[in-house]
One Martini backbone bead per residue (centre of mass of N, CA, C, O) as a GRO file, in nm:
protein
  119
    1UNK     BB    1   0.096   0.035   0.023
    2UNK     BB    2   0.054   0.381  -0.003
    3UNK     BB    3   0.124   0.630   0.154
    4UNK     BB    4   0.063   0.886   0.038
    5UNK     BB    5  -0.062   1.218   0.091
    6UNK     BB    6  -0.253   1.398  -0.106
    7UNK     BB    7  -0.144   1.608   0.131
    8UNK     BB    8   0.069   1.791   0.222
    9UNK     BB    9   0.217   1.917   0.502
   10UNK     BB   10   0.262   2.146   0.725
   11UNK     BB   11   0.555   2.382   0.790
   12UNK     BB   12   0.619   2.512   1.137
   13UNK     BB   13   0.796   2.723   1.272
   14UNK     BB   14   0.925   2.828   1.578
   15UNK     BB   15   0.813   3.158   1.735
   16UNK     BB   16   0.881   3.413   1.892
   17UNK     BB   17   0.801   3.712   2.021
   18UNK     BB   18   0.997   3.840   1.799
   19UNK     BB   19   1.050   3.652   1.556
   20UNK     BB   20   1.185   3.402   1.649
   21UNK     BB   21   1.388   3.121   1.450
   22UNK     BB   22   1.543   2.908   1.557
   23UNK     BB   23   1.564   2.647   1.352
   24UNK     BB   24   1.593   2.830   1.104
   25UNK     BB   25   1.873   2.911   1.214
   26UNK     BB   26   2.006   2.633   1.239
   27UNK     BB   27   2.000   2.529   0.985
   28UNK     BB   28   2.163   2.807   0.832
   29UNK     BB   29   2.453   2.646   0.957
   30UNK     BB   30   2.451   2.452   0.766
   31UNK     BB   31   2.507   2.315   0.481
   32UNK     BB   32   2.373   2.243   0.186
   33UNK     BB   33   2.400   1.975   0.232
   34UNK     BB   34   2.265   1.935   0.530
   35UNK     BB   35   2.021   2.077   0.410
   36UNK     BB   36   1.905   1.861   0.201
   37UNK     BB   37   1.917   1.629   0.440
   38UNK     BB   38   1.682   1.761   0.636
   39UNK     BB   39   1.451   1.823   0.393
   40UNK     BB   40   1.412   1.575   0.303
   41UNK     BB   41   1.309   1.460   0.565
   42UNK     BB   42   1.071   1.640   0.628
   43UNK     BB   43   0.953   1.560   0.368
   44UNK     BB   44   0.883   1.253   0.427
   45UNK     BB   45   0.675   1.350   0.629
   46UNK     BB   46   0.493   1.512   0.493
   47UNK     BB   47   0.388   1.278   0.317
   48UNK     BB   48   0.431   1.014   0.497
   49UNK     BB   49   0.214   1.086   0.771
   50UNK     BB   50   0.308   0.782   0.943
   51UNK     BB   51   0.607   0.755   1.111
   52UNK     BB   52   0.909   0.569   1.191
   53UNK     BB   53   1.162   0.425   1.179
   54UNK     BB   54   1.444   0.597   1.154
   55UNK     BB   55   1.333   0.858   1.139
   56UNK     BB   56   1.087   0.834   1.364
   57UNK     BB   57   1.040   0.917   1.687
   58UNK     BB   58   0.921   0.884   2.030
   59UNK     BB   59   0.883   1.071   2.293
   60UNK     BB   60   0.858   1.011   2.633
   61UNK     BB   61   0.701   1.211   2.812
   62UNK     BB   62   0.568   1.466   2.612
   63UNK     BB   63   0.300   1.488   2.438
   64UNK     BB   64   0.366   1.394   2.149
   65UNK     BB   65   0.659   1.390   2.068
   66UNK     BB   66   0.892   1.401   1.796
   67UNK     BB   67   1.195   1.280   1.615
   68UNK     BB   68   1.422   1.359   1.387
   69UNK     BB   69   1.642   1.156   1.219
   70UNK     BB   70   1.976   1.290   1.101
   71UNK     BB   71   2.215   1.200   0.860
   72UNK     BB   72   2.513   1.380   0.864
   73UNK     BB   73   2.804   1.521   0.796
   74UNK     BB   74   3.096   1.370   0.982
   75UNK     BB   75   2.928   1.168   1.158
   76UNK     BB   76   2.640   1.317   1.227
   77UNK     BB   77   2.371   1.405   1.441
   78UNK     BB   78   2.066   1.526   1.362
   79UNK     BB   79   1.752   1.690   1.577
   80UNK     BB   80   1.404   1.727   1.545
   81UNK     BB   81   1.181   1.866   1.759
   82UNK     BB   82   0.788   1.727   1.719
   83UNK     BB   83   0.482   1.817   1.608
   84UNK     BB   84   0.112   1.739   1.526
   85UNK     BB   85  -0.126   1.938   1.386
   86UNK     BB   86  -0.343   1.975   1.193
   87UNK     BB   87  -0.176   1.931   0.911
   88UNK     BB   88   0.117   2.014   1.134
   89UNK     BB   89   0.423   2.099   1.141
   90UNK     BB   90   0.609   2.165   1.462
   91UNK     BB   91   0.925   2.284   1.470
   92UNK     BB   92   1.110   2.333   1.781
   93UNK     BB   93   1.410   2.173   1.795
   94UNK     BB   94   1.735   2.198   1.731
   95UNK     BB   95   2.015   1.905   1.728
   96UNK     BB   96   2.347   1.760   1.828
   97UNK     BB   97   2.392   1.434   1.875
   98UNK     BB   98   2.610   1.303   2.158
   99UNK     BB   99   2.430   1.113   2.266
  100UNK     BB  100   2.216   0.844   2.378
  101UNK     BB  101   2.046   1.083   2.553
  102UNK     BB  102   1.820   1.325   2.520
  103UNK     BB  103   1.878   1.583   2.674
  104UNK     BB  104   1.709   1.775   2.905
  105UNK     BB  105   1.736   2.062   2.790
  106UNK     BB  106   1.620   1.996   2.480
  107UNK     BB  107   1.372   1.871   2.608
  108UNK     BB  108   1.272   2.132   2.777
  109UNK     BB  109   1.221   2.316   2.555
  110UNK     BB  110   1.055   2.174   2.370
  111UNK     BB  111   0.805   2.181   2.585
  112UNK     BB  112   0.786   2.439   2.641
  113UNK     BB  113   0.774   2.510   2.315
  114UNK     BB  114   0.467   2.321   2.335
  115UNK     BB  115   0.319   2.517   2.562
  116UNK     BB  116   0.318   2.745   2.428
  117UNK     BB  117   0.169   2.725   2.230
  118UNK     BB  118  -0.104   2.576   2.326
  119UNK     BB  119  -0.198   2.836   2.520
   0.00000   0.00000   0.00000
């Protein structure tokens, strides 16, 4: 069966009271190569959402979190936490994981900011 979707969801990036886009200045700071391969993986959750393993995982006790795992060039992985709602995906923070486990600086940030959204 094909998973695609017959329209792709919406990607917005979360935005700071002052109209800071964190997530997309983060991203603006990779390499052109290695945006285009985190643009490509947002792409395929985008059409074929909802997806799990290896691209997307989900992220316990976070209220519906879950994290985008980018393999990107000099064997770095990005991560981008994010939430779907209303055929919007809303891509709220994202770093280079470093550990094997998800930071809770991290984990914790992006909670806040899907908490500013939602309320």
């Amino acid at each position: 069966m094909d998973n695609k979707r017959i329209k792709p969801l919406e990607v917005k990036f979360y935005s700071t009271m002052t109209g800071k886009m964190p997530v997309a200045d983060w991203l603006n700071e990779f390499s052109e190569k290695d945006q285009k391969v985190i643009g490509k993986d947002i792409k395929t959750i985008q059409l074929g959402y909802p997806l799990g393993m290896p691209l997307v995982r989900a992220l316990s006790n976070t209220g519906g979190l879950k994290e985008i795992r980018c393999n990107i060039s000099n064997g770095r992985i990005a991560r981008i936490i994010f939430y779907v709602e209303n055929d919007i995906i809303y891509l709220l923070h994202g770093f280079i994981k470093k550990t094997q486990k998800t930071p809770k600086n991290d984990l914790s940030l992006a909670i806040k900011r899907h908490k500013d959204l939602c309320e």
